[in-house]
C-alpha positions as CSV (number, residue, x, y, z in Angstrom):
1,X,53.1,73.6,7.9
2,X,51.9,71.2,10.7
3,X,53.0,71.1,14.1
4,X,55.2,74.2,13.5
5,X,55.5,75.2,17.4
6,X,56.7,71.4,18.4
7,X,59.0,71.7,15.7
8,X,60.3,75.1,16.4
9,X,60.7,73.6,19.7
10,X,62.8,70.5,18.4
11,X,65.4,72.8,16.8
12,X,66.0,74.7,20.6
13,X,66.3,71.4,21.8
14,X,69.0,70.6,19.4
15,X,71.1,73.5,19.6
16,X,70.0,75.3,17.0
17,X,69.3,79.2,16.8
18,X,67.0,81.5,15.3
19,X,68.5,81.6,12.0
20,X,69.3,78.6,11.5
21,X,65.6,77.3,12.4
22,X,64.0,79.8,10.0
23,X,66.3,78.3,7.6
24,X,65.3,74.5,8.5
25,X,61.3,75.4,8.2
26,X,62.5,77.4,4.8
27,X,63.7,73.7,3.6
28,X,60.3,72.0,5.2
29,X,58.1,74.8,3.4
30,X,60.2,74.2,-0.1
31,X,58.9,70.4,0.1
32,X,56.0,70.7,0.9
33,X,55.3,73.1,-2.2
34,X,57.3,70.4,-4.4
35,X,54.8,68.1,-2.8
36,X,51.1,70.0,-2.7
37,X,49.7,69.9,-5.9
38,X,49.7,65.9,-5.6
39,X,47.9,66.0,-2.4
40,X,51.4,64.6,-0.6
41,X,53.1,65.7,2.3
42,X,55.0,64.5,5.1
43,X,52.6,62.5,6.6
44,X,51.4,61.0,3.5
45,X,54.6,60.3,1.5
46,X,56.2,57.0,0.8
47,X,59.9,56.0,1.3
48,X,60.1,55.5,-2.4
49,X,58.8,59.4,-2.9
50,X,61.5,61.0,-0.5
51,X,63.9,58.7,-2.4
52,X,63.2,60.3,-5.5
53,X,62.9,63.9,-4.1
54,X,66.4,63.3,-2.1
55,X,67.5,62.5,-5.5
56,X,66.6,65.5,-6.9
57,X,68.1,67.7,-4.5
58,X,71.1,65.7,-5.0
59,X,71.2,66.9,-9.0
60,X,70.0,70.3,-7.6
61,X,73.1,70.6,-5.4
62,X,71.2,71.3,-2.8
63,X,71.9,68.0,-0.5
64,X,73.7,70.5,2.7
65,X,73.8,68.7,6.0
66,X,70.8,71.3,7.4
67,X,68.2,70.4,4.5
68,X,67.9,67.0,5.2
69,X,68.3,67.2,8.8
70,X,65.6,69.6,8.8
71,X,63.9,66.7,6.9
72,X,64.5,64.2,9.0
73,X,63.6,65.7,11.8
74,X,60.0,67.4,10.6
75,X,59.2,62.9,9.0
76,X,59.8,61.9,13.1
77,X,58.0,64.9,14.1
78,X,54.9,64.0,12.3
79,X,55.6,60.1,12.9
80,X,56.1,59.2,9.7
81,X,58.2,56.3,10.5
82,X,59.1,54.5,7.1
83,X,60.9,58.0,6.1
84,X,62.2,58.4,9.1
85,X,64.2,55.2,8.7
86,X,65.1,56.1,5.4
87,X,66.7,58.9,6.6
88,X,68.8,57.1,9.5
89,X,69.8,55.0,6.5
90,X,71.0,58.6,4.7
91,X,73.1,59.8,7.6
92,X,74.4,55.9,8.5
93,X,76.1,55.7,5.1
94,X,78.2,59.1,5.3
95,X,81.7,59.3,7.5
96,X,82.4,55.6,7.5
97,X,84.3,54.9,4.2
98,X,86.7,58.3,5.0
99,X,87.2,56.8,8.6
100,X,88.4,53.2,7.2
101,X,90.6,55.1,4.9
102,X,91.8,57.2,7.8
103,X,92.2,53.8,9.8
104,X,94.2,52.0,7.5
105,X,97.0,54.9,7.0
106,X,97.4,54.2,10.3
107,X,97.9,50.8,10.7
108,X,99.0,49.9,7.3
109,X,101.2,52.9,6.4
110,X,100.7,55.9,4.3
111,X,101.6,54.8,1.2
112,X,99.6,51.7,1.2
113,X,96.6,53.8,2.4
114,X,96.3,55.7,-0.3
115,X,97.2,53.3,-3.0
116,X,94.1,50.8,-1.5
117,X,91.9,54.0,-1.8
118,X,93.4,56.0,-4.6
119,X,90.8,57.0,-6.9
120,X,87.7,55.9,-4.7
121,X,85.0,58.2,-4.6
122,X,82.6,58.5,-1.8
123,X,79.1,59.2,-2.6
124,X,78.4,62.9,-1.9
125,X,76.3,63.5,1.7
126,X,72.3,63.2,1.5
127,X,73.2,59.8,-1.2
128,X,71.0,57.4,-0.8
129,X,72.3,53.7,0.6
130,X,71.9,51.9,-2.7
131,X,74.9,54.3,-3.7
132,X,77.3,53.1,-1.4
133,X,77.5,48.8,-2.1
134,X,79.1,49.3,-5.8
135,X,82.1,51.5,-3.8
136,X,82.1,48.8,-0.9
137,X,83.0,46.1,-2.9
138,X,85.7,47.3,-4.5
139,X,87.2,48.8,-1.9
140,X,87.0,45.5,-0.1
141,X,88.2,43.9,-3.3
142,X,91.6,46.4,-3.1
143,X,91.8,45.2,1.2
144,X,91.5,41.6,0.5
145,X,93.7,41.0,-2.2
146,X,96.0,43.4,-0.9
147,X,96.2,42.9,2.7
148,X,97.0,40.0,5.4
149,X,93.4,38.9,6.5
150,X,94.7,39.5,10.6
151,X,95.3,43.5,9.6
152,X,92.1,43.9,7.0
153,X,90.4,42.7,10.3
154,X,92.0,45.3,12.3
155,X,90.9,47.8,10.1
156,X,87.8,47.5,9.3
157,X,86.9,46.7,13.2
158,X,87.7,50.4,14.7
159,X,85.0,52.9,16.0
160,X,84.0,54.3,12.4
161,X,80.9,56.1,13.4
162,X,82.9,58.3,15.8
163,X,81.2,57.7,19.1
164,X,82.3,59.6,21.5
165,X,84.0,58.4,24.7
166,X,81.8,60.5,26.7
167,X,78.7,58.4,26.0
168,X,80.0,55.6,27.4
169,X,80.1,57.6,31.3
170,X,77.3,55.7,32.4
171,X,78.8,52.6,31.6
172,X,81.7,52.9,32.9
173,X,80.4,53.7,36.4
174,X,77.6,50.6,36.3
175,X,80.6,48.6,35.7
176,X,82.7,50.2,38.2
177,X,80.0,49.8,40.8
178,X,79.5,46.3,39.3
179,X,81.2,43.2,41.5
180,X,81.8,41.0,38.6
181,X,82.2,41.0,35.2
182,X,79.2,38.7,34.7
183,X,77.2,41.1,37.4
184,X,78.1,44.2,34.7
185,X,76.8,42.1,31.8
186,X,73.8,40.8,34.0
187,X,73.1,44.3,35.1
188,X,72.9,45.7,31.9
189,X,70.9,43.2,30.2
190,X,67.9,44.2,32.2
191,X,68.7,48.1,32.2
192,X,68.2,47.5,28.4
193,X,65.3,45.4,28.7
194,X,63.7,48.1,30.9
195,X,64.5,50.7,28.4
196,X,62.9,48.7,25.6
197,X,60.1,48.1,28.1
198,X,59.5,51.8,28.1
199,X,59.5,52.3,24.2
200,X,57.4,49.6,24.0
201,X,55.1,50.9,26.4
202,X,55.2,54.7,25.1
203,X,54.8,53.2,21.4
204,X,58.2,55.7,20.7
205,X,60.9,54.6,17.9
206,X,64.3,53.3,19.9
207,X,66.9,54.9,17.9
208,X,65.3,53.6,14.6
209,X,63.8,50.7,15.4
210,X,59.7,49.7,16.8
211,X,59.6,48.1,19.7
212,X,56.4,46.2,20.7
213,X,56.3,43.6,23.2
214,X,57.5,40.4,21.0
215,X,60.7,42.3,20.6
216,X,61.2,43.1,24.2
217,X,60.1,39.4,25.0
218,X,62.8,38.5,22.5
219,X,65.6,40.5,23.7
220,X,65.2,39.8,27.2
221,X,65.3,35.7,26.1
222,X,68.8,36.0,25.0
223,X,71.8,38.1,27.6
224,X,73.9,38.3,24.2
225,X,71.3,40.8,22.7
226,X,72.0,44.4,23.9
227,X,74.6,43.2,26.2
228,X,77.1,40.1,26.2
229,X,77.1,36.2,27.6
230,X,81.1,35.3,29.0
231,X,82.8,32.3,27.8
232,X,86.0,31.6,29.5
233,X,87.6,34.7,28.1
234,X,85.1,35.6,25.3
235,X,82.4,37.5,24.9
236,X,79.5,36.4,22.9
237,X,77.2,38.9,21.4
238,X,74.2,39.1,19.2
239,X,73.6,42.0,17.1
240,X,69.1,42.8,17.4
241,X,67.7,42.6,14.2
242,X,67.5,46.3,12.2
243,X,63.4,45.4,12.0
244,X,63.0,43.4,15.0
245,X,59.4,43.4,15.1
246,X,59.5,42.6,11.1
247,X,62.1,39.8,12.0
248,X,60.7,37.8,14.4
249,X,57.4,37.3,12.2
250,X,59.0,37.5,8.8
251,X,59.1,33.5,7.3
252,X,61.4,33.9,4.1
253,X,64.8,33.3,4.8
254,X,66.3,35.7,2.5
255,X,64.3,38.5,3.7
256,X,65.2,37.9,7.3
257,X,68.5,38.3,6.7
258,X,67.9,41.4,4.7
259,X,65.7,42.5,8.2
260,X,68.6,41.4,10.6
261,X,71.2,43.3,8.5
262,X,71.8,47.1,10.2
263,X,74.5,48.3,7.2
264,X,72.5,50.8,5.0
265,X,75.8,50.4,2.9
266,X,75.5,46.5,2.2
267,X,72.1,45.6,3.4
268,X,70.4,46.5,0.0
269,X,72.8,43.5,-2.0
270,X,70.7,41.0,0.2
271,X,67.8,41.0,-2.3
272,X,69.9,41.3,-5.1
273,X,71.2,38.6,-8.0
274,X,74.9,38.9,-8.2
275,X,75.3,41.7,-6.2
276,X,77.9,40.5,-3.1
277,X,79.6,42.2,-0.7
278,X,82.2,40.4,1.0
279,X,81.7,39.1,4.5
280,X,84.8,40.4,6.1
281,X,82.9,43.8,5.7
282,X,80.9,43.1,8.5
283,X,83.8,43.5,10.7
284,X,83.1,47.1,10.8
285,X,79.7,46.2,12.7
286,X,81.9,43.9,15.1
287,X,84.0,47.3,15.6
288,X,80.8,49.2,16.8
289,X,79.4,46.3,18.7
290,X,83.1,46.3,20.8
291,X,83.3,49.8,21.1
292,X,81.1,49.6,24.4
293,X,83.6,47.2,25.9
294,X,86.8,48.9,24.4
295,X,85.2,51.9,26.4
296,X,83.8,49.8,29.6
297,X,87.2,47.9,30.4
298,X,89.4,50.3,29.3
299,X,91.4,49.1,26.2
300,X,90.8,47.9,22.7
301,X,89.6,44.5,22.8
302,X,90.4,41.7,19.6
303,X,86.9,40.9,17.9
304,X,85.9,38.3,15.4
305,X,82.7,37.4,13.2
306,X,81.0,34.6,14.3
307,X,78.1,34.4,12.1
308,X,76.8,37.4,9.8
309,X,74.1,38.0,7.0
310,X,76.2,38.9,4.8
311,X,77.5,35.4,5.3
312,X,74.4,33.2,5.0
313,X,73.3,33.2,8.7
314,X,70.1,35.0,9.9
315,X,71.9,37.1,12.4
316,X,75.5,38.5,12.8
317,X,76.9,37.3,16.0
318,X,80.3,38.3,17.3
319,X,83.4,36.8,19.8
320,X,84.9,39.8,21.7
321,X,88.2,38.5,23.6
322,X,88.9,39.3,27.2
323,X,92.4,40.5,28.1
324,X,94.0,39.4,31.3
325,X,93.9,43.1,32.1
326,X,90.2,42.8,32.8
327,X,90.7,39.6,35.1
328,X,92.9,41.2,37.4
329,X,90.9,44.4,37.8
330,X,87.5,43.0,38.4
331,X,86.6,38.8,39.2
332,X,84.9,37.8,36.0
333,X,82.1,36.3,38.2
């Protein structure tokens, strides 16, 4: 096994303990035998390869939460990159469909909760993201038909990926210490052009994306990427492109869309005939894109979809509104 110290090391730095990182090089060593008689391993295989040993393991049973971490972790190890997105695509697809079915219980009622998702199945952990569109649509199909537009909205716009309150502390204080709401925005335009700076600089993956200089050059063009431009009451922001690199010198319009589009569970009906899943599904990505604000000023703030791929535009773009709350705590500029 290459690199085994560094990776040894990794699982320490993640929490984990002795056993359980035997256990993770047990499931690195079990691949890499699947893999060594065809010359293959994990710097050397393809997306398409893990897709088809990820489906094995599915049909194996053996798709636990510590296998393909262990996986994921070993591909950005060894810098495999391509697999290592694949993977962020594995883990982005599981929790949110439960968490939308959670959400509308709440603010639909019980009963209608579980008659819009009776007899929905999620696709089991470690599925790959083609698995999930077939399940989004008709779920979507059950909301839209079933459901006033206003509270399908509400639904689908909550903080589905879990994010903690906790990472949002940083925030919080810059905005605090902020004079202005246009100062905080300001502020944390350039903290994040800085950052990108740095991975740019250290050629290191930011969360999953590359970021070489056209990217930062791009972000730092436009105040709505990675942070917000006020209107009146209304925030404007721009969702970066999933491949921004890829993006910006991609010419087909179809596939920039498909580059632009962050959803592992609608991004792959893009590129395909007849396969559509509704636009009003990309108010889930205007729910994580307000969750920083909900978190920054204090109280959950009304979003609507501007623009979205899903939709025909080359980027999704979002209108977060300002309550009066915000005005009278901090001048808006």
């Amino acid at each position: 096994m290459k690199q085994e110290e560094a990776f040894r090391e990794r699982c320490k730095a993640r929490g984990l303990d002795e056993a359980q990182t035997e256990l993770a090089l047990a499931f690195i060593r079990e691949f890499e035998d699947a893999y060594a008689s065809m010359g293959l391993d994990m710097e050397s295989i393809t997306p398409e390869e893990m897709k088809e040993y990820v489906g094995d393991l599915l049909r194996q049973g053996k798709n636990e939460e510590g296998r393909i971490l262990a996986l994921a972790r070993y591909s950005y190890l060894l810098k495999n990159e391509p697999v290592y997105l694949l993977f962020t695509q594995i883990f982005g697809s599981y929790g949110v469909l439960p968490s939308i079915a959670e959400r509308a219980k709440q603010l639909a009622g019980e009963g209608i909760g579980e008659e819009l998702f009776k007899g929905i199945e999620v696709p089991p952990r470690g599925s790959l993201p083609e698995a999930f569109p077939p399940v989004v649509q008709e779920m979507m199909a059950r909301m839209e038909s079933r459901l006033p537009s206003e509270l399908c909205h509400r639904i689908l716009a909550g903080n589905h990926h879990r994010i903690p309150e906790a990472a949002f502390d940083e925030e919080r204080e810059c905005y605090e210490k902020a004079s202005s709401v246009d100062a905080y925005l300001k502020d944390r335009h350039a903290r994040m052009v800085d950052e990108l700076q740095q991975h740019c600089d250290e050629n290191m993956l930011w969360y999953e994306q590359k970021i070489t200089q056209r990217v930062v050059d791009f972000v730092k063009s436009n105040q709505e990427l990675l942070s917000a431009v006020r209107q009146g009451d209304t925030l404007f922001v721009t969702k970066i492109p999933y491949n921004p690199d890829r993006f910006l010198t991609e010419t087909d319009p179809l596939m920039k869309r498909y580059l632009a589009c962050h959803c592992p569970l609608a991004a792959s009906t893009i590129l395909k005939e007849g396969t559509v899943v509704s636009p009003t599904w990309c108010y889930c990505s205007a729910g994580y894109e307000k969750t920083l604000f909900d978190n920054v000023f204090g109280e959950s703030l009304e979003v609507e979809v501007k623009q979205s791929v899903l939709d025909g535009s080359q980027r999704c773009r979002f209108a977060i509104k300002l309550p009066e709350s915000v005005a009278k705590k901090k001048p808006l500029q």
